[in-house]
C-alpha positions, 0 to 999 in steps of 0.5 A: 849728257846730251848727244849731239845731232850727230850722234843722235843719227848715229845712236838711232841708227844702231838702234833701229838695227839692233832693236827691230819692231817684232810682234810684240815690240816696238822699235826705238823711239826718240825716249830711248835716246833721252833716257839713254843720255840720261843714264850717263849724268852724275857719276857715269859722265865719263863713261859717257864720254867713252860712249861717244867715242865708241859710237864715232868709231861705229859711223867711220869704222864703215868707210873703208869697208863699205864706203859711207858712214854707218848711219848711212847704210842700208839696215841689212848693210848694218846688220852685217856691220854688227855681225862683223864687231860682234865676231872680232875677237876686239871689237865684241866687248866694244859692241856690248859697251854700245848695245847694254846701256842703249838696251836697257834705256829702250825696255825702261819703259812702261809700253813695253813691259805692258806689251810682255804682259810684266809690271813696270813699277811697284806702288810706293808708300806715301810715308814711312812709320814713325821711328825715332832712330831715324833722329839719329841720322843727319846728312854731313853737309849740313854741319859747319864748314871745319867741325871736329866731331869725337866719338869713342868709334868711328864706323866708316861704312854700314855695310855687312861688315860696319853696321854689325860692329855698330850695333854691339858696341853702341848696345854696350854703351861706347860712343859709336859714330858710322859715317856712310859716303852714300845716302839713306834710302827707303821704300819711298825711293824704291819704285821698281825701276832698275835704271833709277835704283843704278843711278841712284844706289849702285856706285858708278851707275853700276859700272864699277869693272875690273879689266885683265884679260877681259872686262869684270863688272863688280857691282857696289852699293853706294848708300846706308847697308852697303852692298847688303842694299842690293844683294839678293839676300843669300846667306851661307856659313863658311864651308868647313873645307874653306876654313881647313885651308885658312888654317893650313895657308894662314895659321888662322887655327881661332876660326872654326866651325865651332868658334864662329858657331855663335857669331853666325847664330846671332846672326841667323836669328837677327837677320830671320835668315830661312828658305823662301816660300814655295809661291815666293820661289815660283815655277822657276825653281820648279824647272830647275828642280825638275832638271835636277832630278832628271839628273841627280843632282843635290838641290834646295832653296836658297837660305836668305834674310827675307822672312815675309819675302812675297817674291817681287824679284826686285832684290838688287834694286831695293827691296819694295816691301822691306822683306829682305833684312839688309843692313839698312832696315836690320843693323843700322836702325838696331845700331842707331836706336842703342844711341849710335849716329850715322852721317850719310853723305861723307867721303872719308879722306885719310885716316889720322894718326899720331906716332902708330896710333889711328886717332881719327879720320877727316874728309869732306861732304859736298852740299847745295852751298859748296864742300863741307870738311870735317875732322872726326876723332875717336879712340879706335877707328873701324875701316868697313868700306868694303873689299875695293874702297878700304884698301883704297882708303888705307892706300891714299892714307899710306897706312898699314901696308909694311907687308905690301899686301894692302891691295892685293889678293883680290878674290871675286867669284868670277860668274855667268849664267843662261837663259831657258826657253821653255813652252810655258809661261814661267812668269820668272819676273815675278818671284825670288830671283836668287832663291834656289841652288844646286849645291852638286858640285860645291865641293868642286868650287861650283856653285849654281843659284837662280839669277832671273832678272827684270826685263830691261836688265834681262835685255842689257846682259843678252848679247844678242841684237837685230831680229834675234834679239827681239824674237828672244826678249818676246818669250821673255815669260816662257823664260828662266834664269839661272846662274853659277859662281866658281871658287877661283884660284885667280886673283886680282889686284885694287890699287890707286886710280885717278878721280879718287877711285880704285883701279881694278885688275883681275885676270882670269887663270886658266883653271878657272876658265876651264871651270866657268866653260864647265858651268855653261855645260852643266846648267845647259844640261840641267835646263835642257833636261827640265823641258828647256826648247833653247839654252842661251849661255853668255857666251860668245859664239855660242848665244843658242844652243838648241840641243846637247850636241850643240852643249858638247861642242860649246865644252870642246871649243877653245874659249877665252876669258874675253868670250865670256861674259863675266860678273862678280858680285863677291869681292874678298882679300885685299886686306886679308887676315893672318898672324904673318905681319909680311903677308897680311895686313891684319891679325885675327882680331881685325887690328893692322899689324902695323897701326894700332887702334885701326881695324878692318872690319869687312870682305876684304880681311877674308883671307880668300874665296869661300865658294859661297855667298859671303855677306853672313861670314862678313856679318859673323866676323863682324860680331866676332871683332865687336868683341875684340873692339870692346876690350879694346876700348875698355883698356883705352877706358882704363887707362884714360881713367887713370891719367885723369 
């Protein structure tokens, strides 16, 4: 995308106003704005249309009020402008649809990061190691143009739910075939940048959003190992307290503490799951530990998939030294080296069938010399897009959904955070940015853990602008960040977009509103009583607290759901597992209850929000359907054989 000259005026005019030079930093320069227009090529080109028409409505919106354009004000007369937009109940989430993206394109710069004393990029290898499962990975384009390929399984998706299930039955000697929209990267694509590794691995750039009565980024893996490419590695097993109400709200008595034991044993040790190290985890965890004990609070270091993990705060933007165990270096080669085969590059379509039997999937893969479609065929077909694309899927295929629950039930974990200034220089950059927690309050639905961020995405998600704003990212050393997550009781909705992609819904209930406001208040005593000078919560109206009278007025005042800034990074639900054929879409062995041979193997046949990080039940139940997959093929065998 390229802005014109009259939106170049408007763009570096709201830049200099809300990204002043201070002692430390620069202001923008005309890089800014290439990299600006660079970050909405691709996928993001319609929200940079959106972009466009959010600047226009900056430059005229001046007119009455002020009597020129904005461009054409002085800076304190556009100061005041921000100020204006950013206390409108409707005009604030506009205003950080313009500031995020024009933020993170100013700090994405190796000057500015040299001036903070903090690493721009990380030294990428040159080659990868020999490995011969990588023989077994191919990009769909290149095959012909209306091949059918057959296969006893078809995978569609290699996530935590996809790569798993791959892996067993391909050890077991079935005929496995994983097909994966997005592509395979390596440490050779990891380089440290979080704006790159968003256009290049995260779907939408990262802008997937559930809208309700605010806006909900949902952030999703686009490439082999799913979303497992760029979560931070946590693993929990399910609560038991979860699992009590799954039994009592969905008869789900097969899934118990004791029957998933070995699941999530399996999965542990393969994965190398263990706390971080105390130098990986850094002063940071310190702090919050230190906060803690003040208070009394339970608190620990995180279990992760990371053995080896050297703490170079780059989880969500691909691991640089392959530390952390995501399906892509774990499940996927274990999968492809007992002979499976991965495609990457392939939009699965519409799933086939005959009669109410699944028999296969068709789609189409976009390559230099135009689409390619191809038809696979297989005996069982295995749905692992992931809580937002398999009901999608199953949707545009008109499958599966007799209950009308296809879609629906979409759970999240709604969370937030906020920001610590204390005296010293934490280096929070450079250490696990999810390692530690505080588990208090778990068993009322809050969970805490560490939410510390680069620098350019520490500036994208302040909401803070103009002097400020530079005066806050100029202590970003001395800063700590910590985040929290609830158990919510609402729920949301995925149903059929336009362009191919979901349509998100999610609205946020008022006992879980009151549980977020809950969450700003505890961790702002928590960082204040380990030494904080300032709290910046991420929420509106009150970005800087600078004592606890100023947490107790933030927990009395009235919020909204739309004064909060809200990310979900847990989607669950949407096809949830039950033994009622009229409020489920699959039973307890993954099949749907209305097509036979097609299971659902992902988040979205966890029946509801577990409270804690999913991706290890996801696997558990993964390896637990693998054996209900492979009796299924060895009575298709059976029969197969017989007939013959």
């Amino acid at each position: 995308m390229r802005f014109s000259d009259a939106e170049l005026t408007i763009v570096r005019a709201l830049g200099a106003t809300a990204l002043p030079a201070g002692s430390l930093l620069s202001s923008p320069r005309d890089a800014t704005y290439r990299r600006l227009e660079r970050f909405f090529e691709g996928n993001a080109e319609a929200v940079g249309k959106g972009y466009r028409a959010l600047l226009w409505s900056l430059e005229l919106g001046t007119l009455a009020s002020d009597g020129a354009r904005f461009s054409s004000l002085s800076d304190d007369a556009r100061l005041r402008v921000l100020d204006v937009w950013s206390q409108s109940e409707t005009l604030r989430l506009p205003l950080r649809g313009l500031l995020m993206p024009l933020k993170m394109a100013h700090f994405d710069d190796p000057k500015i990061y040299a001036a903070l004393g903090c690493r721009y990029s990380v030294e990428v290898p040159t080659k990868l190691e020999p490995a011969r499962w990588r023989e077994q990975l191919s990009d769909a384009s290149a095959l012909p143009d209306g091949e059918t390929l057959e296969c006893d399984v078809v995978v569609v998706g290699s996530g935590a739910g996809g790569a798993p299930v791959a892996k067993v039955l391909a050890e077991r000697g079935h005929a496995v075939l994983v097909l994966e929209e997005g592509q395979h990267f390596t440490r050779l694509d990891f380089d440290g940048r979080p704006l790159a590794m968003l256009q290049k691995a995260y779907r939408k750039h990262g802008l997937t959003v559930a809208y309700g009565n605010t806006a909900i980024p949902i952030p999703v893996g686009a490439g082999v190992g799913g979303t497992t490419l760029i979560n931070s590695g946590t693993c929990f097993r399910v609560p038991e307290t979860t699992l009590a109400e799954w039994h009592a709200q969905y008869g789900l008595h097969e899934l118990t503490t004791d029957s998933l034991a070995p699941f999530y044993e399996t999965a542990e040790r393969f994965l190398e799951v263990g706390p971080s190290s105390k130098a990986a985890l850094g002063k940071p965890a310190e702090v919050i530990a230190k906060g803690c004990d003040v208070l009394g609070y339970s608190h620990h270091a995180l279990p992760r998939n990371a053995p080896g993990c050297d703490g170079q705060g780059l989880c969500c933007f691909g691991c640089p030294t392959d530390a952390k165990r995501s399906a892509n270096i774990s499940w996927v080669p274990a999968a492809l080296s007992s002979g499976a085969q991965l495609l990457t590059g392939f939009k699965v379509e519409r799933v086939l069938t005959e009669g109410d039997v699944a028999v296969g999937v068709v789609g189409v893969a976009q390559g230099p010399s135009g689409p390619t479609r191809l038809t696979v065929r297989a005996r069982v077909v295995v749905l692992a897009c992931g809580t937002l694309y398999t009901p999608h899927l199953l949707l545009r295929s008109g499958l599966a959904n007799a209950s009308d629950q296809v879609g629906r039930n979409l759970s999240i974990h709604p969370a937030s955070g906020a920001a610590g200034v204390f005296s010293e220089d934490l280096e929070g950059w450079k250490t696990v940015p999810q390692g530690y927690a505080i588990d208090e309050f778990r068993d009322e639905g809050l969970m805490f853990e560490g939410a510390h961020t680069p620098l350019d995405i520490t500036a994208a998600t302040l909401t803070t602008y103009g002097p400020r704003f530079t005066a806050m990212m100029e202590q970003y050393r001395r800063t700590v960040g910590f985040g929290f997550m609830i158990k919510d009781r609402s729920r949301g909705r995925v149903s059929l977009g336009s362009g191919g992609e979901p349509r998100l819904s999610y609205w946020l209930g008022r006992r879980d509103l009151a549980q977020m406001v809950r969450g700003f208040g505890i961790l702002a005593r928590v960082l204040f009583a380990a030494g904080a000078q300032t709290v910046h919560p991420s929420i509106a109206f009150h970005e800087r607290l600078a004592s606890l009278a100023d947490v107790e007025e933030l927990e009395r005042s009235n919020v909204a759901a739309r004064h909060l800034d809200i990310t979900a990074y847990h989607p669950l639900g949407t096809c949830r597992m039950g033994h009622d054929p009229f409020s489920s879409v699959v039973d307890p062995t993954h099949e749907t209850h209305d097509v036979h041979n097609l299971f659902v193997v992902d988040g979205s046949v966890v029946p509801g929000s577990l409270g804690v990080n999913p991706q290890l039940t996801i696997m558990a139940l993964a390896l637990r359907a693998a054996e209900h997959l492979d009796q299924r093929l060895a009575v298709l065998n059976a029969r197969a054989a017989r007939a013959a």
